[in-house]
C-alpha angles and dihedrals in degrees: 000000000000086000090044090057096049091055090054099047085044089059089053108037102066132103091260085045099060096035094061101043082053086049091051097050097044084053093051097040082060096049086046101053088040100082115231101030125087150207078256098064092033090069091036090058098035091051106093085045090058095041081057092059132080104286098253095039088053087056094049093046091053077051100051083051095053099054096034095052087054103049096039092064089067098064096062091041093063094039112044096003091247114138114224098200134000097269099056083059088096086053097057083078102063111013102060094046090053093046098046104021099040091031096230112118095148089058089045086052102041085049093057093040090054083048108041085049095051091048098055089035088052087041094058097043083052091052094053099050104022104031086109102045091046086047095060093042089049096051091064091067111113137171079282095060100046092052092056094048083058106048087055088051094069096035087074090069081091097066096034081054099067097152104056109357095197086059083052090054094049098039085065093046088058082043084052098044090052088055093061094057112112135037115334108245090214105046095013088237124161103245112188094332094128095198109312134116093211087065100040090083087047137248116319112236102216090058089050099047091046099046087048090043113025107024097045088050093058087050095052084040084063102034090050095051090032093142096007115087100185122163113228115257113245102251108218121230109232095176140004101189109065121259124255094239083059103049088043089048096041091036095096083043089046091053090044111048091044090055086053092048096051086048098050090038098058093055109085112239100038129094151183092288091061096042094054095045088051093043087047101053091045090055089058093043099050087039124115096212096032084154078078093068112108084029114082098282119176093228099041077070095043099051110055085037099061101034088054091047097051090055086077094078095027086064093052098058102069086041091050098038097034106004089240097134114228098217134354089273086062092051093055081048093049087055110045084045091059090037089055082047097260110127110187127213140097099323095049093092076044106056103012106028079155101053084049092049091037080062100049097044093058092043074058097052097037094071084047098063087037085060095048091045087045099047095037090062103048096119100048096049093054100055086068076078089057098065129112119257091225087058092036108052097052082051088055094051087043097051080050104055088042101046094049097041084053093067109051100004084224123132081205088071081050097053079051095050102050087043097052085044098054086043085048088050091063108031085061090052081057091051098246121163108243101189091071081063097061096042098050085054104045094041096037098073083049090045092051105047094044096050099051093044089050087049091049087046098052085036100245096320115135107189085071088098090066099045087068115084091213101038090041080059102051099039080044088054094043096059093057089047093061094042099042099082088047099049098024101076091043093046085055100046089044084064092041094059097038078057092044085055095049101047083046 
């Protein structure tokens, strides 16, 4: 095992081996800042040039990418409230107010970059001692067990929702009702197509976040300085590293979230989206000022940060283990490891240990490399904060228009785009919660499928849902999520005036 160990640190730890993990990084870093592209289509693009590599420096530059791309959407999501990738969308809610209202970018960023860091160096820790136990964990989720993830995925909308609680509600039913657009998987129906073939494989989910987050943005930007042509103040960096106060305060967030990442991460199907949202939520939830949240709080950065980032291992471990990858980005790696002769499963630790530590040790030092990359451009990521918004907001509308024309290459996305963000515009004028939005739609298509295969499996019986230790739990969960913001402040003013009484 010990020899093992040393071949695969010895792959790794060369000049080519570090440099293409670096090179990897730096490219991901860039998808990820850069709204509508993706981890996803950074290793999809990278990948001939990887295949053209040695076969060892191609994997660790797929890996540079992962973790780069991840890590990369949360920058312009602090800074221009622009979320790179999907996952970064959970960051947009505290990191831009602490970086404009309270005028400290360089603290938001430190914050996700020591978050982001912990998470994928937890992640790989937990992908060298616990890959088999989360496999086999892993393994016992069904249709069943999906459904009920994802049920308490969008139960959540209740706690993200902190200002009016029903808006939130029905902010994910909308979310859910978008996810129904497009033909039925079970019966092949045409379900609100009206007519179009670009409805009939569903609503894309990247023109729909950016519209609801970017565009929008760009709308309330000129609508806010609408007579007043102001130039944005350069914000002055005090610090680049974070502060004590702030690792001590975010540690416990730090621990947590990137528990929940390795765990979601481990269960095929899921992905980073669904890890933030749920890191977030259960940073609110353990907080003690979750009235914060949606205001710039330390740990509403630290939590969907860390709990995306640690997917990246978690991933890894069903697609090392079983070769069941975790996300998309786990099936471009499954490939390119078969393509460079590497075939994952359960005799991999068997045959090749050294090819399995050689992978978790870039993956190692591949947060490394994303710190140093992070930390080492602080300053020029904050002076994003420093231009003009009469610079700043064409450039949003650009990065829109861009970012959703890259996924699909359809002016349809575009039209989609404009008209959720002109829906987003004015939802957020009502004070609706967008983030509900983009749960409901992103976990309804899950939620659905699931729930209708595990129907057809226990032949129309619904208490079969209950009769299942792990799916009884989360739907279990799920109910007192949802109920909790309801019951929770009476429940609280009903002991503060029994106290009142007593001390009367």
């Amino acid at each position: 095992m010990l020899t093992a160990f040393s071949a695969g640190l010895a792959s790794v730890f060369t000049p080519m081996g570090l440099l293409s993990i670096l090179g990897g990084v730096l490219c991901g870093i860039f998808v990820g800042v850069m709204p509508g592209l993706s981890s996803v289509m950074g290793m999809s693009i990278m990948l001939p040039v990887a295949l053209s590599l040695d076969g060892n420096m191609g994997v660790l530059m797929m890996l540079g990418i992962f973790c780069g791309a991840i890590y990369g959407g949360s920058i312009t999501a602090i800074m221009i409230n622009t979320p790179g990738t999907a996952n970064s969308a959970a960051t947009c809610l505290d990191g831009y107010p602490m970086a404009h209202k309270y005028r400290q970018p360089g603290r938001a960023i430190s914050i996700s970059t020591t978050a982001s860091t912990f998470g994928g160096l937890f992640s790989a820790v937990m992908l060298l001692w616990t890959s088999p136990i989360l496999s086999s964990f892993a393994l016992k989720f069904s249709a069943h067990e999906s459904f009920a993830l994802a049920l308490f995925g969008v139960s959540i909308v209740a706690s993200i929702s902190s200002e009016n609680v029903l808006k939130g509600i029905m902010g994910a039913l909308i979310g859910l009702l978008l996810a129904t657009v497009g033909v039925d998987t079970t019966t092949g129906a045409y379900r609100f197509t009206f007519d179009t073939v670009y409805l009939t494989g569903g609503i894309s989910n990247i023109p729909v976040l950016i519209g609801l987050f970017a565009f929008s943005q760009g709308l309330i930007n000129i609508a806010d300085s609408f007579g007043n042509h102001r130039g944005k103040v350069a914000q002055k960096l005090e610090r680049i590293l974070p502060t004590k106060a702030d690792l001590i305060y975010c540690l416990p967030t730090f621990i947590r979230s990137s528990i929940i990442g390795t765990l979601i991460g481990a269960i095929p199907g899921t992905g980073g989206d669904i890890a933030s949202w749920v890191g977030y939520n259960e940073a609110k939830r353990w907080s003690k000022h979750p009235e914060k949240f949606g205001d710039g709080a330390p740990d509403g950065i630290a939590g969907p940060e860390a709990a995306n980032n640690a997917v990246s291992g978690g991933a890894l471990i069903p697609l090392l283990s079983l070769s069941i990858p975790g996300d998309a980005c786990t099936a471009i790696m499954l490939g390119a490891l078969m393509m460079l002769g590497i075939t994952p499963g359960p005799l991999l630790m068997v045959e090749s240990p050294d090819k399995v530590y050689m992978i978790v040790i870039g993956l190692f030092f591949a947060n490394i490399f994303m710190a140093v990359c992070g930390f080492g451009g602080l300053k020029i990521f904050t002076k994003i904060a420093a231009v003009p918004e009469v610079i700043l907001n064409p450039l949003i509308f650009v990065f829109c228009f861009v970012g959703t024309f890259a996924v699909n290459h359809t002016v349809q996305d575009i039209y989609l785009m404009i008209i959720c963000g002109i829906l987003g515009f004015f939802l957020i004028k009502m004070q609706f919660s967008i983030p509900p939005i983009i749960l409901g739609m992103i976990l309804g298509g899950i939620l659905e499928k699931n729930f209708r295969r595990a129907l057809v499996l226990s032949g129309g019986d619904w208490t079969t849902f209950f009769t299942r230790p792990i799916s009884c739990f989360f739907i279990i969960i799920a109910v007192l999520s949802l109920i909790y913001p309801f019951i929770f402040p009476k429940i609280k003013a009903h002991l503060a005036a029994r106290k009142g009484e007593k001390n009367g």
